[in-house]
C-alpha positions as CSV (number, residue, x, y, z in Angstrom):
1,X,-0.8,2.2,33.7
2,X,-2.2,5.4,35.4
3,X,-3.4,7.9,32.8
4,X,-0.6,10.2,32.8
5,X,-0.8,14.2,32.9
6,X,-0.5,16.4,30.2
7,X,3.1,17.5,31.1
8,X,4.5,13.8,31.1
9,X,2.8,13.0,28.1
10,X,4.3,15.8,26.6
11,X,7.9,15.4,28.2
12,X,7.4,11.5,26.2
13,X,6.5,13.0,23.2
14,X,9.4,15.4,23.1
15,X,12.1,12.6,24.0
16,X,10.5,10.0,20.9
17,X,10.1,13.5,18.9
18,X,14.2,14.2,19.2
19,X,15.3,10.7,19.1
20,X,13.3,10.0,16.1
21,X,14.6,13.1,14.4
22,X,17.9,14.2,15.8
23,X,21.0,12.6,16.6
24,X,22.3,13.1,20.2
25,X,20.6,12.5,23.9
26,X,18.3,14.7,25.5
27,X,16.9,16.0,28.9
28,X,13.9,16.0,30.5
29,X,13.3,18.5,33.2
30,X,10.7,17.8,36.0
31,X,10.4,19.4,39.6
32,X,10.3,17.1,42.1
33,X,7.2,15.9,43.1
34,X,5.8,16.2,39.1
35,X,6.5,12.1,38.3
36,X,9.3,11.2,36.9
37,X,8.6,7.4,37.7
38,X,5.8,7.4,35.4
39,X,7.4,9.1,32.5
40,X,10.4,6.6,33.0
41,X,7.6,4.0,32.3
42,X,6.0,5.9,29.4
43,X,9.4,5.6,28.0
44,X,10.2,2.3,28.3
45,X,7.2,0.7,27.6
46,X,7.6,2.4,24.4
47,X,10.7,1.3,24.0
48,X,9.8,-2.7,24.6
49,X,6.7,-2.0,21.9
50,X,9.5,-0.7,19.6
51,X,11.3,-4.3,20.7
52,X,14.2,-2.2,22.6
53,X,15.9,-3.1,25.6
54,X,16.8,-0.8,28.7
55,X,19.1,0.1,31.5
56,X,17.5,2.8,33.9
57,X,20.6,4.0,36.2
58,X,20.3,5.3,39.5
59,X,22.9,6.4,42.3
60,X,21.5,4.9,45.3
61,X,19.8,1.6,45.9
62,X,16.8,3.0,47.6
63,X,16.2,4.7,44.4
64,X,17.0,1.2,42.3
65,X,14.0,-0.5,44.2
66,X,11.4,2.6,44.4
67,X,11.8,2.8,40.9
68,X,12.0,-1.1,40.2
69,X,9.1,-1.4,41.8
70,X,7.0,1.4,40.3
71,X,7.8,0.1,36.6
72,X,6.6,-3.2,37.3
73,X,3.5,-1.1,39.1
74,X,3.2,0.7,35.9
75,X,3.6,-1.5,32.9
76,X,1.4,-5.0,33.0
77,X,4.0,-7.9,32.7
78,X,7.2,-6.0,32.3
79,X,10.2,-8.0,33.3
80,X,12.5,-5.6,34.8
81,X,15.7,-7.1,36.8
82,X,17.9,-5.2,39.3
83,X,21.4,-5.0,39.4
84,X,23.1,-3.8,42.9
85,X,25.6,-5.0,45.2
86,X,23.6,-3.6,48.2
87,X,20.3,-4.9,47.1
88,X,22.5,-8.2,46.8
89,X,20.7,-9.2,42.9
90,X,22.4,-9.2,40.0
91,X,19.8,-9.8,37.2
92,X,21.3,-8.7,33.8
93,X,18.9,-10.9,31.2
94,X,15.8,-9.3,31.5
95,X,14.2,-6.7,28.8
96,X,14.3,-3.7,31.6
97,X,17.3,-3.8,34.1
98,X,17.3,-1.2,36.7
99,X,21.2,-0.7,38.0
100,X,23.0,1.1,40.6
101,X,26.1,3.1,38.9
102,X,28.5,1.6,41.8
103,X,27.8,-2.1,40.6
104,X,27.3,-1.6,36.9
105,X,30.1,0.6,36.0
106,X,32.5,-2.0,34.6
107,X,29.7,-4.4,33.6
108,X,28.2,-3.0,30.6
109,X,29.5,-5.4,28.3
110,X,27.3,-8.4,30.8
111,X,24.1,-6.7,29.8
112,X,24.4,-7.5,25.9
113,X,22.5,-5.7,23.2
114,X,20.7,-2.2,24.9
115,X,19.0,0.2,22.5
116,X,18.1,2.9,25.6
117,X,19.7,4.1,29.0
118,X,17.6,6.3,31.0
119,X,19.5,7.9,33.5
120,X,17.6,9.2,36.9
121,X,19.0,12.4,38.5
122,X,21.2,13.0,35.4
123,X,22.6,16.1,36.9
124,X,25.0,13.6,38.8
125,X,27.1,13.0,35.5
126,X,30.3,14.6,35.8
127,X,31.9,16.0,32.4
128,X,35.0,14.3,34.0
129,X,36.0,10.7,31.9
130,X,37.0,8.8,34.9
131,X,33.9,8.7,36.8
132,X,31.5,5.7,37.2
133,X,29.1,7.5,35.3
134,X,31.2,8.5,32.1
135,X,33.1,5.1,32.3
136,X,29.9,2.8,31.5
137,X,28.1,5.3,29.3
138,X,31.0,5.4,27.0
139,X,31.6,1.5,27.4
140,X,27.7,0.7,27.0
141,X,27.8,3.3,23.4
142,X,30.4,1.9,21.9
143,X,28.9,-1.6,22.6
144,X,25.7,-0.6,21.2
145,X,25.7,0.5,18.4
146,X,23.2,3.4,17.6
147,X,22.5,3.5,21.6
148,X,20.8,6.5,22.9
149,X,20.6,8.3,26.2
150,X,17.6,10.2,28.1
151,X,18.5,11.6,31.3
152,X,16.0,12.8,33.7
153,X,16.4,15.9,36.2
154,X,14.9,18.3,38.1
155,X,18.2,20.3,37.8
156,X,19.7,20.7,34.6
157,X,22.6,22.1,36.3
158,X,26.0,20.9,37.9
159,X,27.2,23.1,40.8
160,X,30.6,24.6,39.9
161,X,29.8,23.7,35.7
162,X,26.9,25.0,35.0
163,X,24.4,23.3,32.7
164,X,24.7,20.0,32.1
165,X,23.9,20.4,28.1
166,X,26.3,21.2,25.7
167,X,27.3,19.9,22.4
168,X,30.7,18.2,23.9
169,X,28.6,16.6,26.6
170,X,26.3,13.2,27.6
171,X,23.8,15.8,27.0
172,X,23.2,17.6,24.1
173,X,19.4,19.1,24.2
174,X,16.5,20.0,27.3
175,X,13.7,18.4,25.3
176,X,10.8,19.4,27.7
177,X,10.9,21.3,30.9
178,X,7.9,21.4,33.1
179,X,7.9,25.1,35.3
180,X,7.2,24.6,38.7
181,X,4.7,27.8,38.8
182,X,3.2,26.3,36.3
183,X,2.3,23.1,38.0
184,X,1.3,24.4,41.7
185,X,-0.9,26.7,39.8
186,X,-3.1,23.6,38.0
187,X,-2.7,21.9,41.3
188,X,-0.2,19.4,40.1
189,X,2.1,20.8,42.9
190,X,1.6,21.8,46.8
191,X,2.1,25.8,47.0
192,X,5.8,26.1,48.8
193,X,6.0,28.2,51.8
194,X,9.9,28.7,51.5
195,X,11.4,30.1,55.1
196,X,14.8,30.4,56.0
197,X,15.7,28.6,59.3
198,X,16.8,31.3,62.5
199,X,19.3,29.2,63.1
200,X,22.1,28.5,60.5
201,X,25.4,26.0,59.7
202,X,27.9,27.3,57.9
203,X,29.1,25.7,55.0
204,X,31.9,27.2,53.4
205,X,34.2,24.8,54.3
206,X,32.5,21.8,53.2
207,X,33.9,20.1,50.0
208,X,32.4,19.8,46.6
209,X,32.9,16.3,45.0
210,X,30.9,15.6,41.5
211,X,29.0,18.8,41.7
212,X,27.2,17.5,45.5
213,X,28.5,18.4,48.8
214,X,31.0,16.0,50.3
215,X,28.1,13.9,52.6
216,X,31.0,13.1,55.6
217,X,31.8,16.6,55.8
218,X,28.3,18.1,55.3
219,X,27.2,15.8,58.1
220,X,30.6,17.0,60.5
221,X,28.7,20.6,59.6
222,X,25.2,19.8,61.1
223,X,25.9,16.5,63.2
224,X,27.0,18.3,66.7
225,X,24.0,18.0,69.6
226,X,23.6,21.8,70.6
227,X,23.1,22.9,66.4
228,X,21.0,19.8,66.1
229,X,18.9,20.7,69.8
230,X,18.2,23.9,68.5
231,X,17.1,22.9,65.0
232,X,14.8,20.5,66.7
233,X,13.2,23.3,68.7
234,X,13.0,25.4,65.9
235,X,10.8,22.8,63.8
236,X,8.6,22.2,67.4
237,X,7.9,25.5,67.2
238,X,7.0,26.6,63.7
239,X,5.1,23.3,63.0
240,X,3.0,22.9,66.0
241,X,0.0,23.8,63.7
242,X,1.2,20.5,61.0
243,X,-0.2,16.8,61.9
244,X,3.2,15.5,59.9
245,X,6.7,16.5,59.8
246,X,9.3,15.1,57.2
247,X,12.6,15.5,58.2
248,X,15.6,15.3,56.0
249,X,19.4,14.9,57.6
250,X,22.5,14.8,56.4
251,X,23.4,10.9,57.7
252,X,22.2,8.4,59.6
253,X,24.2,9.2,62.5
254,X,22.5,12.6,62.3
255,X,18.9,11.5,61.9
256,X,19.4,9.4,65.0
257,X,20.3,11.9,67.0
258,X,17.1,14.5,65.9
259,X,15.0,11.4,66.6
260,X,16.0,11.1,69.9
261,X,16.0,14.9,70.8
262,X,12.6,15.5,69.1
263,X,10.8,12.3,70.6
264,X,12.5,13.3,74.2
265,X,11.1,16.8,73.7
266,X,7.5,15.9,72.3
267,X,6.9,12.2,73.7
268,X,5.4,12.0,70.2
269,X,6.9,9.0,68.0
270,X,9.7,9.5,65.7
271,X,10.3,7.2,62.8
272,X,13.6,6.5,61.0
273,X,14.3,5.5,57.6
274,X,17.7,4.6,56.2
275,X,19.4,2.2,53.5
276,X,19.5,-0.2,56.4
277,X,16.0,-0.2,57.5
278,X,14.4,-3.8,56.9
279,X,11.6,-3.6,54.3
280,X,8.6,-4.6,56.4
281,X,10.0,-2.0,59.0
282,X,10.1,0.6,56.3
283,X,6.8,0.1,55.0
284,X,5.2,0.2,58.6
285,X,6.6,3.5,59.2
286,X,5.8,5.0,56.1
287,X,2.1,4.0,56.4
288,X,1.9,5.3,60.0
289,X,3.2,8.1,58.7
290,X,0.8,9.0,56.0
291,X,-2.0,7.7,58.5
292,X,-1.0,11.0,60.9
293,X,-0.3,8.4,63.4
C-alpha cells in the first residue's frame, strides 16, 4: 500500500476510534483531490484483518470501477467483486464488494453477513425513507446485526437540508475533517485560482431532486450552441497560457458539442470521456492527456 499522509491516517484512526467506542456511524470529511480512495483502503483492510466483510457504495459506475480498481491497487490480494447492472457483473461472494446503489438497492439480503458499509459521496443520502439509498441501508442493518456505517464526503451538507449529521440521521458524528487551507498550504493541494466566468446561465429554474440539480434540466440550461460558443471562447482566452484544460459539462450531449466548437476553433485535439467510452479508448485519452499531448 502507498504510505499514506498524516490527514488519512488520522481520518482512519478517528473512524476505528468512534466505532470502537461509540455507538452510531460517522463521517469523514476530505476535499477533493485529498484521497479518499486510499483511506477507503485503510479502512477496509482493517476491516478484513479484524475478519469483517464490506460493501463500499457508489452512485455511478465510473466511480464503482475507479474505486474497484484502486482497492485491489492498494491492498495486496484483496478479493473485491463489483456489483452493477451497467458494468454488467454481479459478484456478491467476495470479502470486499464494491456496488452501485441502482443495482444493489433491493439486494442486500444476496450479500449475506456484512460487518461495514462505506458509503462514497455520502452527502447523496436523502433523509427521505424511500430512496435507494435509505431503502438498502435500513434492509442491510437490520440484516446485520451490529452493522456499522462510514460515509465519506467532501461536503457534509445536503442542499435544501443542511448537514447531513444529526442524531435522527444515517449520520450521527464528523469524525475527522481535513481543511482545505490547511492542505494547499503543506502542498497536499494545488493553490485554487477561483474566477467567476463573464458569461453566465441562469439557474433558477432548474429543479432540485435529492439535494443535486436535476442533470436533464441543468443540461437544457447550458446545452444551447451560442451559451456553449461563447463559454468555449471564454476558456480559449483565459487559458492560452495552460498546456491542459479539463473541461467538465453537464451531459454528454453537451460535452460533444464544446468538443466540436473548441477543436473547430483551436485545430488542437479534444478528447471525450463518458460512461460509454470503451476502456482502452478511455485510457488512451487520459494518458495523452497527462502527456500534454
Amino acid at each position: 500500500m502507498l504510505s499514506p499522509r498524516w490527514y488519512q491516517t488520522a481520518a482512519n484512526d478517528a473512524v476505528w476510534s468512534y466505532l470502537a467506542e461509540k455507538n452510531g456511524n460517522p463521517i469523514v470529511v476530505l476535499p477533493t483531490g485529498a484521497g479518499k480512495s486510499l483511506v477507503i483502503a485503510m479502512l477496509i483492510r482493517q476491516a478484513l484483518e479484524f475478519g469483517g466483510r464490506v460493501v463500499v457504495l457508489a452512485h455511478r459506475k465510473e466511480l464503482l470501477q475507479q474505486n474497484a480498481d484502486e482497492i485491489r491497487g492498494l491492498i495486496s490480494g484483496v478479493d473485491v467483486g463489483v456489483y452493477s447492472a451497467g458494468l454488467k457483473s454481479r459478484e456478491i461472494h467476495n470479502a470486499v464488494v464494491v456496488a452501485g446503489i441502482q443495482s444493489v438497492y433491493r439486494k442486500f439480503a444476496d450479500l449475506g453477513r456484512r460487518h461495514l458499509v462505506l458509503v462514497d459521496e455520502a452527502h447523496l443520502i436523502s433523509d427521505l425513507e424511500e430512496t435507494m439509498y435509505r431503502q438498502f441501508l435500513t434492509g442491510i442493518a437490520k440484516a446485520n446485526d451490529g452493522l456499522r456505517i462510514v460515509g465519506l464526503t467532501a461536503t457534509p451538507f445536503r442542499t435544501g437540508t443542511g448537514p447531513i449529521c444529526g442524531p435522527d440521521r444515517i449520520f450521527q458524528r464528523i469524525v475527522f475533517e481535513a481543511q482545505t487551507g490547511e492542505l494547499i498550504e503543506q502542498g497536499f493541494l494545488c493553490p485554487i485560482t477561483n474566477k467567476a466566468a463573464d458569461a453566465e446561465v441562469n439557474t433558477d429554474k432548474v429543479g432540485l431532486r435529492g439535494g443535486e440539480f436535476v442533470e436533464s434540466e441543468l443540461q437544457a440550461a447550458f446545452d444551447d450552441v451560442d451559451k456553449v460558443m461563447i463559454a468555449v471562447q471564454e476558456i480559449i482566452d483565459k487559458t492560452k497560457d495552460r498546456h491542459s484544460v479539463l473541461i467538465f459539462s453537464t451531459g454528454v450531449h453537451h460535452a460533444e458539442q464544446i468538443q466540436k466548437i473548441l477543436a473547430d476553433a483551436t485545430c488542437e485535439r479534444v478528447g471525450v470521456v463518458t460512461g460509454e467510452t470503451l476502456d482502452i479508448e478511455r485510457a488512451t485519452m487520459l494518458a495523452d492527456f497527462k502527456a500534454q499531448r
